[in-house]
N, C-alpha and C positions, 0 to 999 in steps of 0.2 A: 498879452493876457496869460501867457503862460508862462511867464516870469515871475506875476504874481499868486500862481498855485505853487512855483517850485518854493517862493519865497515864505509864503504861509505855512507848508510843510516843516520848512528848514526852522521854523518860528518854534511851531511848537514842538519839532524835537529839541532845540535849546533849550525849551521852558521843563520838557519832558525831563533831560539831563541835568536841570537846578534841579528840579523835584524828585533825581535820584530815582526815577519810577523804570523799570524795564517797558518795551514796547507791551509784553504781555499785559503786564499791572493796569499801565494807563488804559490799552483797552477795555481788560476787564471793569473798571472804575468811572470808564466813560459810557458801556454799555454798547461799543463797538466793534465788529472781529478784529481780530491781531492782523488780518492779512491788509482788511479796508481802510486801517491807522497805520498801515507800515505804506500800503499805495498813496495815500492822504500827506506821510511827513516827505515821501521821495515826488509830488509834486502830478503825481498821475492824475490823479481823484477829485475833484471838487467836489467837497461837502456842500450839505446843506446849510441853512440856517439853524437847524435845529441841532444837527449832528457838530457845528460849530462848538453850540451852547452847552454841549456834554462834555464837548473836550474841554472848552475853560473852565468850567465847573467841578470838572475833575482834575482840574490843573491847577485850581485855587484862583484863576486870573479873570480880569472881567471879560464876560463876551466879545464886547463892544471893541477890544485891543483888535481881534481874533476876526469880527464884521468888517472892519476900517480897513485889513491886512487882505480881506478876500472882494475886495470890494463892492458888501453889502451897504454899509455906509462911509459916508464921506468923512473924512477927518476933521477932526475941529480946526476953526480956521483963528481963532483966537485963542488966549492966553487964560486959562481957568486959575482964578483967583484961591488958589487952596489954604492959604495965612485966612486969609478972608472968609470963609467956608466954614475955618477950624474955628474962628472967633466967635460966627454967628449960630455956631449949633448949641441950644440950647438944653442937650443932652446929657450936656459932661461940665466937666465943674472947669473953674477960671485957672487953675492949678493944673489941670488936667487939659485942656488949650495951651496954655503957655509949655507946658513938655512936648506936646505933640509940635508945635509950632519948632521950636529950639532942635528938638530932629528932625524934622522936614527941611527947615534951612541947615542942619549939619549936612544931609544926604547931597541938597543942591549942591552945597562948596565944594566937597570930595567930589560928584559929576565933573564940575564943571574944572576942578583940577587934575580931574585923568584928560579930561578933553584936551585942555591944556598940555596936557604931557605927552601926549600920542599924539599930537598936533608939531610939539616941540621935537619930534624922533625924524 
């Protein structure tokens, strides 16, 4: 169990360092002190549920990555149809599905040919 606080911590200082945020910022952004987000990213601290929900939300990330990582919920055990998702939302125009779609399968290819290549090292 405490492999996966040190791991959740280690998570969202990664996420911290994409979003270029200092420990200070993110706290102040999440509503957090500096000291109980600096014990939280080195693995000390288990957050709450709530205390979760500020940090992804101040992180830009869904909760639910940040739940599944602290093990509040389980991880999906199937394959989320997102091609499928983008088609049926009747939100956004048929132009506007077909680009989203076109980058979504760009993103997968590049995935899955870094996997490929750090596989291949």
């Amino acid at each position: 169990m405490d492999r996966r606080w040190h791991d959740l911590g280690e998570f969202i200082r990664e996420q911290r360092n994409v979003g270029q945020l200092s420990l200070r910022k993110l706290s102040e952004m999440a509503g957090v002190s500096n000291p109980y987000l600096s014990q939280i990213e080195r693995g000390l601290r288990r957050p709450s549920a709530e205390i979760l929900q500020q940090i992804a939300r101040a992180l830009e990330i869904s909760s639910e990555s940040l739940y599944v990582r602290a093990g509040i919920l389980d991880e999906q055990s199937g394959e989320v149809d997102v091609v499928g998702e983008i088609r049926r939302d009747p939100s956004i125009t048929e132009e506007q599905k077909r680009s989203l779609v076109s980058i979504y399968e760009s993103f997968r290819q590049l995935t899955e040919s870094e996997r490929e290549h750090d596989g291949a090292s």
